[in-house]
C-alpha positions in Angstrom: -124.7 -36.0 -15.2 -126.2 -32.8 -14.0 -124.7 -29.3 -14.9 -123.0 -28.7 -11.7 -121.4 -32.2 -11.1 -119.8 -31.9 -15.0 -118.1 -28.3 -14.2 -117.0 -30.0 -11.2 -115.1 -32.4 -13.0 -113.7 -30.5 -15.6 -112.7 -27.9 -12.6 -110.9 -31.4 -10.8 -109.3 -32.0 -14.3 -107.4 -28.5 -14.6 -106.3 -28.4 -11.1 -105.1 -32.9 -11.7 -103.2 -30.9 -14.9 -101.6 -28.1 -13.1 -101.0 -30.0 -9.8 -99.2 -33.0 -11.6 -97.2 -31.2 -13.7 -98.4 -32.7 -17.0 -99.6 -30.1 -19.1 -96.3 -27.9 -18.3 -94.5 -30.6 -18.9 -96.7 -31.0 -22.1 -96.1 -27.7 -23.1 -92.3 -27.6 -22.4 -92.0 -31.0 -24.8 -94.2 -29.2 -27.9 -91.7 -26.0 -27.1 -88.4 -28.0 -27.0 -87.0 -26.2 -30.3 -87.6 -22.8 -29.3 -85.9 -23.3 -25.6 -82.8 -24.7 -27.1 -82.6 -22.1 -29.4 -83.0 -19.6 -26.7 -79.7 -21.3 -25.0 -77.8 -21.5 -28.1 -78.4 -18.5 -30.3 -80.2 -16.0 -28.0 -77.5 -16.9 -24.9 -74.4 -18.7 -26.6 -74.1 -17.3 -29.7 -75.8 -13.8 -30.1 -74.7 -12.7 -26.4 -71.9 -15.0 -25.2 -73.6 -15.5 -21.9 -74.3 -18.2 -19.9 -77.2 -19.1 -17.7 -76.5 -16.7 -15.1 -76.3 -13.5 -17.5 -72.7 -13.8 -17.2 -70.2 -13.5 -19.9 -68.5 -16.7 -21.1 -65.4 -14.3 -21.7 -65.2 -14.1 -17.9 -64.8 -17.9 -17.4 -61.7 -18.6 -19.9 -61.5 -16.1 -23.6 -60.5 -17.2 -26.8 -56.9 -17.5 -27.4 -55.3 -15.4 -29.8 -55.1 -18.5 -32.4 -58.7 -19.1 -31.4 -59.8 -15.5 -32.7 -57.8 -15.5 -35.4 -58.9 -18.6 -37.3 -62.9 -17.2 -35.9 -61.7 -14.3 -38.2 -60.9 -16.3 -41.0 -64.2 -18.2 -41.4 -66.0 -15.0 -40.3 -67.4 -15.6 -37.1 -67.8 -13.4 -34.5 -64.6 -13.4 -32.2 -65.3 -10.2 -29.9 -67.4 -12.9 -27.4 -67.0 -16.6 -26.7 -69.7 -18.6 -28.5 -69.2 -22.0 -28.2 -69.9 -22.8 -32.1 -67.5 -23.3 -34.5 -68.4 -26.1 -37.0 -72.3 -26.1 -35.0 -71.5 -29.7 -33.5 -72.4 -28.7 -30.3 -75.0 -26.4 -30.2 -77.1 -29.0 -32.5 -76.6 -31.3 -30.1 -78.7 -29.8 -27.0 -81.9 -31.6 -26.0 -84.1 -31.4 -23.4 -84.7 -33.9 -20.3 -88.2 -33.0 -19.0 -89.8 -34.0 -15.7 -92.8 -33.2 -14.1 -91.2 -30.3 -12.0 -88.4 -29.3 -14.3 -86.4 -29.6 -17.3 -83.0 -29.7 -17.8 -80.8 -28.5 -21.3 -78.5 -31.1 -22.0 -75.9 -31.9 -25.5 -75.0 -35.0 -26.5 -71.9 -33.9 -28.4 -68.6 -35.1 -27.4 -66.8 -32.1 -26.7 -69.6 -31.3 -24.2 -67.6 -32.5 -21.0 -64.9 -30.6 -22.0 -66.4 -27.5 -22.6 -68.8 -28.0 -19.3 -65.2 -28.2 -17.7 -63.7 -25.4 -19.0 -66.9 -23.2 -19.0 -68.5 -24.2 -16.5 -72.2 -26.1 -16.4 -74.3 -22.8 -16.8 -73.6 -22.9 -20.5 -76.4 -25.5 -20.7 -79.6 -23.5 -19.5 -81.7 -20.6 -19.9 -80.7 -17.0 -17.9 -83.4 -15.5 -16.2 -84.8 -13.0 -19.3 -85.6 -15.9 -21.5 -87.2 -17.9 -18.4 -89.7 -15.0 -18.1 -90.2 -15.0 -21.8 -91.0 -18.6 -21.8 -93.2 -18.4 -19.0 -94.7 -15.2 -20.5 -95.1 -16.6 -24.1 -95.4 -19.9 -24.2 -96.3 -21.6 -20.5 -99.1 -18.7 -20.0 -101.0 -18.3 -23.0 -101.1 -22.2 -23.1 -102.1 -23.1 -19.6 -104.8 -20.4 -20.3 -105.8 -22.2 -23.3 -106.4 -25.5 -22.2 -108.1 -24.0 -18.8 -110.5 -22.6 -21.4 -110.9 -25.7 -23.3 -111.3 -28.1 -20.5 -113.9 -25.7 -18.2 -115.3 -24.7 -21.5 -115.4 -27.0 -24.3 
């Protein structure tokens, strides 16, 4: 294969890679620890936000009885955080596609709190969407465009 004709086809193998979705999706599957942990300790439990920035507090606060036993084992009770015995929050996975990916939990009190809380507890807000993007999709797609084009 001449010169020309083999940068063609690595050229036609980035753009099958980006156009598919299957390096992103790729990338998204070796990153699946950090997302969730964006949701549930960046979002949940260090902010008490949701997906769309917006405070859980806003959608239903603890009770009294609620803050009072958080106070007893210590936990933060001045936002809603969704953890109490960490059930939940280790339950979240990730279903990836080629187009998307979607933060789900496989606990059971996860229909009841999607109820009560509404479904933008499970997903990212849109600072840690840019930060993925910026640290993690970016850098990698660069990476393996290098690789492929270059060796």
């Amino acid at each position: 294969m001449n010169p020309i004709e083999d940068l063609l086809e690595r050229v036609e193998t980035v753009e099958r890679g980006l156009t598919s979705g299957e390096w992103i999706q790729q990338i998204i599957f070796d990153n699946e620890a950090y997302i969730v942990d964006m949701n549930v300790e960046d979002q949940l439990y260090e902010q008490g936000v949701n997906a769309l920035g917006v405070s859980i507090d806003d959608y239903a606060p603890y009770s009294p009885a609620t803050i009072e036993i958080k106070m007893q084992k210590g936990q933060p009770c001045n936002r809603v955080t969704l953890r109490d015995e960490g059930d939940f929050h280790s339950s979240f996975f990730l279903e990836v596609g080629t187009t998307q990916f979607e933060i789900k939990a496989a606990d059971f009190k996860t229909e009841h709190l999607v109820r009560k809380y509404g479904r933008q507890i499970l997903g990212l807000n849109d600072e840690n969407i840019e930060e993925l993007i910026r640290e993690y999709i970016l850098p990698d797609i660069e990476r393996r465009i290098k690789e492929t084009i270059y060796g």
